[in-house]
N, C-alpha and C positions, 0 to 999 in steps of 0.2 A: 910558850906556856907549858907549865910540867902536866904532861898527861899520862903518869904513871899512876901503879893502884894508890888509892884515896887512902889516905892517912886517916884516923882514926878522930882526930883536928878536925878533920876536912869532914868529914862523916858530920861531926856535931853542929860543925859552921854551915852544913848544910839545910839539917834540920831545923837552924835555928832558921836561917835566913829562909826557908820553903815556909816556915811558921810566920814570917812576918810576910811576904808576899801572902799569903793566906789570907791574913787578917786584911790586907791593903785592898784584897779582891774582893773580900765583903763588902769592905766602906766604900769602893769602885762602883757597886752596881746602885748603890744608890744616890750618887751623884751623877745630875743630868746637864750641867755645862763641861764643857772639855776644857774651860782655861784651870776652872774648878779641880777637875781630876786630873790634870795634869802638874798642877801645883802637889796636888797629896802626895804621887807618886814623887816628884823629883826631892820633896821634903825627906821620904824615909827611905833616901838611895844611900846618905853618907850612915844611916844606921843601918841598912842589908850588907852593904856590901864593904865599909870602912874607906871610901873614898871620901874627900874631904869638897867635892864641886859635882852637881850634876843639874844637867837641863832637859828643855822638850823642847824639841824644833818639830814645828805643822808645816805642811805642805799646805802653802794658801796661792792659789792662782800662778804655779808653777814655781815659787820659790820656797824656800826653809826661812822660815818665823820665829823667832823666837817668843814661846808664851809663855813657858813656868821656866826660874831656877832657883837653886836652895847653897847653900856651901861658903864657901871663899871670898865672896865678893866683898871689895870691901866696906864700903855703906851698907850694906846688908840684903841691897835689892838686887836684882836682875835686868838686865836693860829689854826688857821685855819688849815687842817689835822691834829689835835688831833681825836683818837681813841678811844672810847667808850668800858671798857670789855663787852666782850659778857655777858647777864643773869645778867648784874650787874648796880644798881642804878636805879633811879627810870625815868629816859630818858628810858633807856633799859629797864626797867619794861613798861613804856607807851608803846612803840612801841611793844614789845609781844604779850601784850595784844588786843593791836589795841583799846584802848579805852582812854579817858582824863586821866591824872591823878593828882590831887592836893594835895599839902600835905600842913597847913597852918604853921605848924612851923616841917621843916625839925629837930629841934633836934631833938624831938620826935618819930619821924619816921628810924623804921630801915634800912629801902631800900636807906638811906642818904648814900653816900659815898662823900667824900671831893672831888675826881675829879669831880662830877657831878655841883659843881658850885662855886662862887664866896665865899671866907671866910663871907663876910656882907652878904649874901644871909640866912633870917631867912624863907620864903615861896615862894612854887613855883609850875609851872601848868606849865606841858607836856601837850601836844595835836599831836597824830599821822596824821600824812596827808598822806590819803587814797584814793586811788584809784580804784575802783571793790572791787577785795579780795587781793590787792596788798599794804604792807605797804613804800612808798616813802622815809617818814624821817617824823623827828619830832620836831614841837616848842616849844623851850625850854623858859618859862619866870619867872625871877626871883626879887623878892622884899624885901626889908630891913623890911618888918613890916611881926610882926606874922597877920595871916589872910587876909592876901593883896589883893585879888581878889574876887569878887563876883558872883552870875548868868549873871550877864552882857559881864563882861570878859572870860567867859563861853562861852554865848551865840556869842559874835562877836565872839571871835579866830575861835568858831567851823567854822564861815562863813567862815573868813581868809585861816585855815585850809582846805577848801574846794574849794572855787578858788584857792589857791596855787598849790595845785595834780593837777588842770583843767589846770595851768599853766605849771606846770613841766611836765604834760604828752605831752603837745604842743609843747613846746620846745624839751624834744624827740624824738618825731615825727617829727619834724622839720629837727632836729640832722641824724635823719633816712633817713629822704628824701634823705636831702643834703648828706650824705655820701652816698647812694645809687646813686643820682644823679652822684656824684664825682667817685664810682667805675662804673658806667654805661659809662660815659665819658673815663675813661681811659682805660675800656676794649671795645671801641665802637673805641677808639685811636691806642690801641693794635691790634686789630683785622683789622684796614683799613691797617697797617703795614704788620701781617701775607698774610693778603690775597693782597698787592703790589706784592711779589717776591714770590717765587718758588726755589730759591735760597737756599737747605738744610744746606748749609754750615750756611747763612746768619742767617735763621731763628732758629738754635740752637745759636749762638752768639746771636740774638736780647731777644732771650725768657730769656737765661740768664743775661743779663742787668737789663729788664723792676723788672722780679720777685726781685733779689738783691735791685733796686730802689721802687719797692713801697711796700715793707712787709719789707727792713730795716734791713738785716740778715747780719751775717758774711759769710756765706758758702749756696751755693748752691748747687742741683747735679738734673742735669738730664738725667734720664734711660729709655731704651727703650728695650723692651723685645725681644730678640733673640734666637733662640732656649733653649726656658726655661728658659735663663737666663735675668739677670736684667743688661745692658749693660750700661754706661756711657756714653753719646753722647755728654754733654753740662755742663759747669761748673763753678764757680765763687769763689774765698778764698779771702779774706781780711787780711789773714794770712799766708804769704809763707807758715810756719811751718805747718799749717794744711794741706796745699795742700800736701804733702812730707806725712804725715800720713796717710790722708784717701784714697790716692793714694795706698799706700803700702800696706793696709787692704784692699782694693777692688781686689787689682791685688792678695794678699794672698787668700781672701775669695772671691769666686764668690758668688753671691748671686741668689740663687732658687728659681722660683714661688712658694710660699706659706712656705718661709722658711725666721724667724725675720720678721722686723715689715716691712720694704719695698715690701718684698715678702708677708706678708699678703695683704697689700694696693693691691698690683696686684691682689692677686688671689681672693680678695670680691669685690677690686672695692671702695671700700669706708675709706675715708680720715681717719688719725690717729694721734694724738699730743702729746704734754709728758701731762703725768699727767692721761687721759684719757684711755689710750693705755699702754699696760701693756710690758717692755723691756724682749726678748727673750731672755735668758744668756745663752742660749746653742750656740746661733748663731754668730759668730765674737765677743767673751768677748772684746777683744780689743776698739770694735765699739761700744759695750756695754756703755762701762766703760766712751767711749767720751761723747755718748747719754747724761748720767743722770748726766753729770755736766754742759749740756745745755739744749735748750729748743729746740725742733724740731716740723716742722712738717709735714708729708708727702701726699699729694694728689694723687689719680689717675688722668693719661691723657688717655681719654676713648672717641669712636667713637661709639659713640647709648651704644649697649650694652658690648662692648669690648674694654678692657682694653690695650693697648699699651706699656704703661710706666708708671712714677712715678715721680712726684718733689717733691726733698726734700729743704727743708727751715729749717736752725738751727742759731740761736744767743749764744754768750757765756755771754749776761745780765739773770742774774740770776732773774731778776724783771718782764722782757718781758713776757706776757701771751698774748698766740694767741687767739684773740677774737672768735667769729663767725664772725665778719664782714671780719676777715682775714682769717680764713679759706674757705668762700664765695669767696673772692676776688681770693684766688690763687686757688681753683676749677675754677674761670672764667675763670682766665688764661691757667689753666690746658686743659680745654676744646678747647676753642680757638686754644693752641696750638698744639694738637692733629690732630686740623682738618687743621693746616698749614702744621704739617711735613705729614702726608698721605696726601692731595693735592700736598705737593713736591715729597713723592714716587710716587706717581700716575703720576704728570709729567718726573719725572724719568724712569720710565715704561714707558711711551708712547713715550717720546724720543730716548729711548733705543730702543723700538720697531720700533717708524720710521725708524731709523737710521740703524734699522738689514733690513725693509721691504725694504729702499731705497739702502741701499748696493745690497741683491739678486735684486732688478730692475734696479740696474745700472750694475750691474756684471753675470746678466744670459744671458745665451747661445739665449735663446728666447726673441721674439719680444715680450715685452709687451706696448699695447697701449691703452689708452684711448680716447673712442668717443664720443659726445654730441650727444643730441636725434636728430638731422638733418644729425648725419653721418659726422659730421666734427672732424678734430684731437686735443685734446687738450691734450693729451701726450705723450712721444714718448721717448721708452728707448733705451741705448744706443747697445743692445741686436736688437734693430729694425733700428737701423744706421747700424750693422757690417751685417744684412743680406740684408739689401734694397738699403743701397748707400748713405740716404736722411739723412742730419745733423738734427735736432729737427730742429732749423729756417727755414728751408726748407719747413716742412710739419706742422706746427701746425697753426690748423684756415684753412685747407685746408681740400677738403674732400676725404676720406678716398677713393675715388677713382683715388684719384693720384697713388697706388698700386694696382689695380683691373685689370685686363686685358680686352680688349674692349668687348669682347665675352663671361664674367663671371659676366659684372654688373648687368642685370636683376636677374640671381641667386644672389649676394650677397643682395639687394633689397630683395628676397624672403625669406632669410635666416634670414634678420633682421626681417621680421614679425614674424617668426615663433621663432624668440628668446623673442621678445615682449610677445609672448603667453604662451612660456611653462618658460621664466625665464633664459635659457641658453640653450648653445649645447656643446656638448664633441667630440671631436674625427671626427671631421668634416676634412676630407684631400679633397685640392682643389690646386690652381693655385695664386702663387701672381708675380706683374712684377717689377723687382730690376729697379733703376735709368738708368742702363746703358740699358737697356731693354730683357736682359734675363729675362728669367721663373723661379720660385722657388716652389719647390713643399714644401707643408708646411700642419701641422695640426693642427687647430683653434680650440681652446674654446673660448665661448664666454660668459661672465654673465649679465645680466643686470642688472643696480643696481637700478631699481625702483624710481616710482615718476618723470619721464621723466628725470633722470639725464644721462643717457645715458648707454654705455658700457666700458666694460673691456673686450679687446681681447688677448690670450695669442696665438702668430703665431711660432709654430716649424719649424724650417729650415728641413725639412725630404729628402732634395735631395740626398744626402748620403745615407739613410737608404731601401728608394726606388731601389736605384741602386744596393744596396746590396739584396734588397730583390730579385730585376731580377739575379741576379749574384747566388743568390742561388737556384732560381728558372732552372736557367739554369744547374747549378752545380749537380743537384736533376736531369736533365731530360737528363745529360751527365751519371751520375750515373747509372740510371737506361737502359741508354743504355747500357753500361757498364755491368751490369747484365744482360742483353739480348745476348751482343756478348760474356761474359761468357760464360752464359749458354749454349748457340751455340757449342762455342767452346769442351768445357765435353763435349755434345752429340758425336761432330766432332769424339771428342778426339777417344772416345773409338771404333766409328765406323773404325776411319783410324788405332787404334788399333787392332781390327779382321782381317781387309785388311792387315795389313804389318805384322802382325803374321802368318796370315796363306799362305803368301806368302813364306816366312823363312822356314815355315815347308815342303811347296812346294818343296822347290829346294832342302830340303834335301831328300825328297823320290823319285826325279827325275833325282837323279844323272845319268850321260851319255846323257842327252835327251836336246841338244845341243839346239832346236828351242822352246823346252817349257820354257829353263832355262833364253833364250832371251826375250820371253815371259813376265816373271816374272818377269824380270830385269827393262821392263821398268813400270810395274805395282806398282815396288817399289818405282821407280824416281819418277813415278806422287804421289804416297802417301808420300813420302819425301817432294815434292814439298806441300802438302796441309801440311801437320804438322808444315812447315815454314809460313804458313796462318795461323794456328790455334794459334801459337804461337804470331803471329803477333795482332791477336785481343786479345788475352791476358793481350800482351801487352798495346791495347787500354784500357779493361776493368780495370786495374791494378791490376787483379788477377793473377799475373803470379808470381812463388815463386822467391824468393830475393835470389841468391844465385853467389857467385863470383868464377870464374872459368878461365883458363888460355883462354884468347882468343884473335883472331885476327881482331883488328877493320876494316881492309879492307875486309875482310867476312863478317863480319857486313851490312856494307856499301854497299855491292854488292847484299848480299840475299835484301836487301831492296829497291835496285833500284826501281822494276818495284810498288812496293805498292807508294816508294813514288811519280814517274810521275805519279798516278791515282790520289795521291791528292793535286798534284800541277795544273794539268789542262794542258791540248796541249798549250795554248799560253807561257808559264812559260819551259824554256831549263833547265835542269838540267845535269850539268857537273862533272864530277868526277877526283880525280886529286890526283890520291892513289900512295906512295913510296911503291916502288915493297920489299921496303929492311925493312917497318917496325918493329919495336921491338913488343913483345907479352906484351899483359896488362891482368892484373888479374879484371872482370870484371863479369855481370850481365848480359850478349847476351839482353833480352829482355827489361831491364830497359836502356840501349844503343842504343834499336831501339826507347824506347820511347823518348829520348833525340834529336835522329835525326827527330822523326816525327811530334814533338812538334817545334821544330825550322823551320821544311820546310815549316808547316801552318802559322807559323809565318811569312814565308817567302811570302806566297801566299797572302797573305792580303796588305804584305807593296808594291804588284807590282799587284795592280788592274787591269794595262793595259799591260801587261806581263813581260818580262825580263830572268836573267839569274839566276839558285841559281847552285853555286859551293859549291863542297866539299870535300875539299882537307884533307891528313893528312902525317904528316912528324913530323921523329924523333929531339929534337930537347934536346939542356942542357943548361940548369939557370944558371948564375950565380950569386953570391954574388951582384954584381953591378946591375944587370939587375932586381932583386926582390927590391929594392928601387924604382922604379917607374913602379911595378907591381903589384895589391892590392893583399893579400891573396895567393904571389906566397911561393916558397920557390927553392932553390938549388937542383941542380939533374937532371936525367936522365928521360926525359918524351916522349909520344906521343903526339902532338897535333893535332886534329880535328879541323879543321876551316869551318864553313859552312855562305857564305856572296849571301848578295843577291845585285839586282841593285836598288831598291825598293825607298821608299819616304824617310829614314832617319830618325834619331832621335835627340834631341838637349840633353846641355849636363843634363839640369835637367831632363828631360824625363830618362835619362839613367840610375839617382840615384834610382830610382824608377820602373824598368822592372821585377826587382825579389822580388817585396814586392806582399804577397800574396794578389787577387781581384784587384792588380791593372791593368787596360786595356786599352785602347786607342779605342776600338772596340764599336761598337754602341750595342744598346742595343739586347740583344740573340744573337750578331754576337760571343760571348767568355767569360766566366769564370775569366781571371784576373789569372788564376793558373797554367796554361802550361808552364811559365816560372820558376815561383818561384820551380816547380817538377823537371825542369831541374835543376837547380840549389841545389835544393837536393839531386838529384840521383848524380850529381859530387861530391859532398862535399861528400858523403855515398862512393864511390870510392877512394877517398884521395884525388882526384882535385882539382880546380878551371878552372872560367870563368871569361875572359873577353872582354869588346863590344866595339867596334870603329867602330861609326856612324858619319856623318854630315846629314843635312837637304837637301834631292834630291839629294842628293850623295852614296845611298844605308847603309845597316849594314854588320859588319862582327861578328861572336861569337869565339871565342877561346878558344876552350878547352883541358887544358893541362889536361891527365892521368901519372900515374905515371908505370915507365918502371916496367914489373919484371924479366924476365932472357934475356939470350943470346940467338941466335939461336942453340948455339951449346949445349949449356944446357939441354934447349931444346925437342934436335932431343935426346940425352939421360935419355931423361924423358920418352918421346914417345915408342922409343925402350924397355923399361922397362915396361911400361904397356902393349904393343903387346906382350912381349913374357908372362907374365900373366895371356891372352886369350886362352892361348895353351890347358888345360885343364878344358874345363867346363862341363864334364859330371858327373853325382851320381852316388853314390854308395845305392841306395836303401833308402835313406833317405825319414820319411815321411814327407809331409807336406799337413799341412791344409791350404786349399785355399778360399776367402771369395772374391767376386765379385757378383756385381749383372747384370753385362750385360753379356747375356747368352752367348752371342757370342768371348767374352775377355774372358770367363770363359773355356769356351772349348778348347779356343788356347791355352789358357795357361796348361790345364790337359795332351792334347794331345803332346803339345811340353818338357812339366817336364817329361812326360812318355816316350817318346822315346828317354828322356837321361840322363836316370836311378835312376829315380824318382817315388815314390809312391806318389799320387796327391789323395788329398779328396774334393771334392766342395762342396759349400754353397754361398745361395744365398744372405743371410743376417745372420746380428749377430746372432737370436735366430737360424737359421737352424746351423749358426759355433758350438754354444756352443753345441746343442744337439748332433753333430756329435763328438766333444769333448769330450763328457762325455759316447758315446758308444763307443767309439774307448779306453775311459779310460786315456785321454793324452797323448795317445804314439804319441806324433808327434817331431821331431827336428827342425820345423821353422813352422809359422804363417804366409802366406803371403797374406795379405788383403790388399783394395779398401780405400784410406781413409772414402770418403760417400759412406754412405751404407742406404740406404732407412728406416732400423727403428730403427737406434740407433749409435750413436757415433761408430765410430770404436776406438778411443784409449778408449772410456769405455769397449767396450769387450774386448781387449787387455789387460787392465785393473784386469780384470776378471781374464783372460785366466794365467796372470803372478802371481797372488794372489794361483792360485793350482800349476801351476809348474814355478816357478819364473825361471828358469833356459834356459829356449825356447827361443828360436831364434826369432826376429822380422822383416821383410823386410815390407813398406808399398809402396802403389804406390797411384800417382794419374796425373790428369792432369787439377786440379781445386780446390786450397785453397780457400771456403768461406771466412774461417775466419783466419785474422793472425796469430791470437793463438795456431791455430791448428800448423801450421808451428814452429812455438817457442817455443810450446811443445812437440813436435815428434823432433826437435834439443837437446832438453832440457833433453829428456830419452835417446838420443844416436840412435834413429831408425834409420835404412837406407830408405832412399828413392828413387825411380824409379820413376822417370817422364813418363808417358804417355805423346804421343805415341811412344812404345818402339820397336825395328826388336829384332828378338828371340837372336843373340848373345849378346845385353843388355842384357834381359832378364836371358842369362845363367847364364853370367858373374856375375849379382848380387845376384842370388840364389847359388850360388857356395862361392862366396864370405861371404853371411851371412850366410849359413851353418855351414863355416869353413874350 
């Protein structure tokens, strides 16, 4: 090129062509497509610079493009998307380089390749249009004459070339905006959508719509992480047939956090595309094999730092390449819609929660209420309708002293400061007053909820609990009376046990002595007469042993008169109304006086201002017809007890209810609630039944059928057979060891085994038994001890005593089972037992008997 001083030519041709690059840069800046500006520029190159052919090659995805040309051709177009080889020709040599490059006659030059221009094309100048360090594309200008270009055409293109980068990079940027602007809007569109509804159904349907609509795919999938796994929520095919496959392959292979390319997405977090992202062929080959004959790509849906789930995006255009602006875009969305389905679990949650909090406060047992900081009601569960009376409309906007009682407001006033203070109160029991104006005894928690929004009061109905607690209160202090008239009674026991022994023993060494034997006779009657007391609080205490024995309810009935006028009172007649002819019942003597003195208090209560209680008994027989409207009877031969008073009466629901345990009619400590339901045990433990015919002020009656067991004449051949069995009760030298701690029982009984030929050892307790035991060497035939014994179990020394000579004789006595067990395990070893207080022919009769 001549680069000597500029001709004068050259000077004019400058200014002209600097005048029309001028003008070119105006029209430039207001053109914002680049196929656009690149057409104007390559149109007024054969007018700048007198070449007859000029182009624009873009750099698109690493190669030179052909997008504008003007000049030569011959149909008049440009073959606009022609492709440039890469490293070849001298376009692609310019642009390598980044520098001009001219060649004045292309023969010559070997970088000439025939694609690179027109067959008339004899010279020609590349010039790169550059940007920083960035190469745009390149002007290509071509001329029919060797040397066709000078420093001029140099010098302007390089301007050209220089505004134009200034122009393509604008337009760019422009391109940028706008498509940023345009996904800003549509995820600004998107997101006013997600954050409308809460609707999880909806917003899986909407997410898979918008994605298929604006990224353009055949297939969608959206997954959400579930235990570990990558779950399927939401979905879109354009393809039945696809849908039927990757259906198959999902349901075949579940897919694992951090296993193939969707389980990587999850477990880094960060997006993956084909091309980019390398296919796991270990993982679902089948999904594999779909993968690399499309184009995919997968995002996380992530909340801050935690990943959720995964959208996948695939087309089966083999040309489609997911930009960055699309991968940008469906992370918007990804984003977005992360934060719509957790705001829909979250309202899901919290609905679900309401929905379980409003259930227990529609359906609990307790009042719960809410108050405003002035103490008025502003909600009211239905838990606080079934114990107050008051429907919500009733009491809401009202203050909470519409249930206070007139004498408990200043306390609740003091109660609420003192909640204001410390934040709440627990366990607070007081008084509230129902609609109809009863009392309800109840236990309040109260919380505040701070910021003057007021209270939550949680009110337990406790009237029930209360009455239970008197009930056991009272039950506890019957009890322990009960172990008092026990106790009494042991003491009694053994003391009327000395007295009636050594009465016995009396009248045997005072044979002939006619006034002493009178004497002693009625000594015996009054200690007979207390053993029927002793027995009698026994029976109060309920320590008296359970045992069923042939007996006559009119003996019954008769030993118990006079106890029971003491606890009917003088105003209350007690009549008696006994068949001379009754049959004999196999029964409990003491658990039969409990049944009669439990009915007579019963009785005394319902005749506050006196009356009559009768109590009759007569034989009577069931039949088939008659147990049809008789609850619990059956057919047969029975005794019935009826004991009726003239008293206030019962209705008939009151009567379903007399034998359910605690239930009472009595005020509070006037009763227990269980002296009925014990009757009613002790008949059924007989074979029995009861039943009650009351009206209201027309008195009650109880009916109690027993069941017959023999004949009279049976009977009086039972009786005869045991009397002549009494014939012989005297020993033959037999020894026995004797174990008693009351000195006085202990001696009757030495002195009375010994005058009827008996070797008698004593001991006051177990350790003194066994040491006499083990000096005597176990020669004894029978063991006969005290159940309690002051320092140690008597069936553990028995125990003992059988473990050296298992073969000994056992007789125990007593006149006070503590504990039931004891009684169930002396049945349970076959022991005989003697009740205290025993007269000395008992006495013989059963040591004769367990001897052998």
């Amino acid at each position: 090129m001549n680069t000597s001083r500029r001709s004068e030519k050259q000077v004019f041709r400058l200014v002209a062509e600097l005048k029309a690059v001028t003008q070119l840069t105006g029209l430039m800046t207001v053109i914002m497509d680049i196929e656009t500006l690149a057409q104007h520029v390559v149109m007024r190159l054969p007018e700048i610079t007198g070449c007859y052919n000029g182009n624009f090659f873009l750099f698109e995805g690493g190669e030179l493009v052909l997008i504008a040309g003007a000049g030569g051709y011959k149909n008049g177009k440009a073959p606009v998307g022609h492709r440039l080889p890469q490293g070849k020709g001298i376009i692609a040599s310019a642009a390598e380089s980044g520098r001009p490059l001219y060649v004045p006659d292309v023969r010559k030059d070997s970088r000439y390749i025939s694609c690179d221009t027109l067959p008339d094309t004899l010279s020609e100048l590349a010039i790169p249009v550059v940007h920083g360090d960035s190469i745009l594309g390149v002007i290509d200008i071509q001329c029919k004459a060797v040397n066709g270009f000078d420093d001029v055409d140099f010098e302007v293109l390089g301007i050209l070339a220089n505004q134009l980068a200034v122009s393509i990079q604008n337009v760019r940027l422009y391109e940028q905006s706008k498509t940023q602007a345009e996904d800003l809007a549509m995820l600004f569109e998107t997101g006013q959508f997600f954050s409308s509804t809460l609707d999880h159904d909806k917003i899986m349907h909407e997410i898979s719509r918008r994605c298929v609509e604006l990224l353009d795919v055949d297939l969608f999938l959206l997954r959400l992480i579930e235990n570990g796994l990558l779950v399927v929520k939401g979905n879109y095919y354009r393809k039945p047939a696809e849908k039927e496959l990757i259906d198959k392959l999902l349901a075949e292979n579940p897919i694992h956090i951090g296993e193939g390319i969707a389980g990587r997405v999850a477990l880094t977090g960060e997006p993956a595309v084909s091309g980019d992202e390398p296919i796991e062929t270990q993982t679902m080959p089948a999904y594999v094999d779909y993968l690399r004959r499309r184009k995919w790509l997968l995002v996380p849906m992530k909340i801050k730092d935690k990943t959720i789930g995964v959208l996948t995006f695939i087309t089966s255009n083999p040309k489609r390449i997911f930009s960055p602006r699309d991968i940008s875009l469906a992370q918007g969305i990804a984003n977005q819609a992360a934060i719509a389905i957790e705001n829909a679990r979250l309202f899901d949650r919290v609905e679900k929660s309401e929905k379980y909090y409003r259930t227990i406060l529609e359906n609990s047992a307790d009042a719960i209420i809410s108050i405003d900081a002035d103490l008025k009601i502003i909600a009211w569960s239905s838990g606080a309708s079934r114990i107050f009376g008051y429907t919500k409309d009733e009491v809401i906007n009202k203050s909470l002293e519409i249930i206070v009682p007139d004498n408990l407001r200043e306390q609740m006033r003091h109660v609420a400061m003192e909640v204001r203070k410390k934040g709440y109160l627990r366990g607070w029991q007081t008084q509230r007053r129902a609609k109809d104006g009863s009392l309800v005894d109840v236990e309040i928690t109260v919380t505040d909820m701070g910021d003057d929004a007021g209270y939550v009061a949680v009110l337990r109905d406790i009237t029930e609990r209360k009455s239970l607690e008197a009930q056991l209160i009272q039950s506890k202090k019957m009890e322990a009376i009960g172990r008092l008239a026990g106790g009494i009674a042991h003491d009694f026991n053994n003391l009327l046990q000395t007295i009636l022994g050594f009465c016995g023993v009396l009248q045997g060494e005072l044979g002939g002595n006619k006034a002493c034997e009178s004497d002693l006779d009625e000594i015996k009657k009054a200690g007979l007469l207390a053993v029927s007391l002793t027995r009698q609080l026994l029976a109060f205490s309920h320590k008296q042993e359970y045992e069923l024995k042939l007996a006559d309810l009119n003996n019954i009935v008769v030993s118990m008169g006079k106890m029971l006028r003491r606890l009917i009172g003088e105003n209350i007649n007690l009549i008696t109304d006994l068949n001379p002819s009754l049959r004999f019942i196999k029964a409990d003597t003491g658990q039969i006086e409990q049944v009669l003195m439990n009915l007579a208090v019963n009785a005394k209560d319902a005749m506050p201002d006196g009356g009559n209680l009768t109590v009759k008994t007569v034989n009577v027989r069931i039949s088939g017809e008659q147990c049809r409207d008789m609850p619990e009877s059956r057919p047969g031969e029975f005794v019935r007890l009826t004991v009726s008073d003239t008293g206030i009466g019962m209705d008939d629901e009151f009567i379903q209810h007399i034998f359910e345990p605690f239930f009472t009619s009595k005020q509070l400590g006037k009763g227990t609630g269980l002296g009925l339901s014990v009757v009613y045990g002790i008949i059924k433990q007989h074979g029995g039944w009861i039943n009650v015919v009351s009206r209201q002020d027309k008195g009650s009656e109880f009916r109690i059928y027993l069941p017959v067991l023999i004949t009279s004449e049976k009977l009086d051949k039972n009786i005869g057979r045991i009397t002549a069995s009494m014939k012989d009760t005297r020993g033959n030298g037999e020894r026995i060891l004797l174990v008693e701690d009351e000195e006085g029982v202990r001696n009757f009984i030495i002195r009375a085994l010994s005058n009827n030929g008996y070797k008698v050892f004593g001991a006051g307790n177990a350790q003194e038994a066994m040491d006499v035991f083990k000096k005597e060497k176990g020669n004894f035939q029978l063991v006969f001890s005290d159940v309690v014994l002051p320092d140690e179990n008597s069936l553990k020394l028995i125990s003992k005593i059988l473990s050296r000579k298992p073969k000994i004789k056992i007789l125990l006595s007593s006149g006070y089972i503590v504990e039931r067990s004891q009684l169930d395990m002396i049945h349970k070893q076959g022991f005989k037992l003697l009740h205290k207080p025993y007269v000395l022919r008992d006495l013989l009769v059963a040591v004769k008997e367990a001897v052998g």
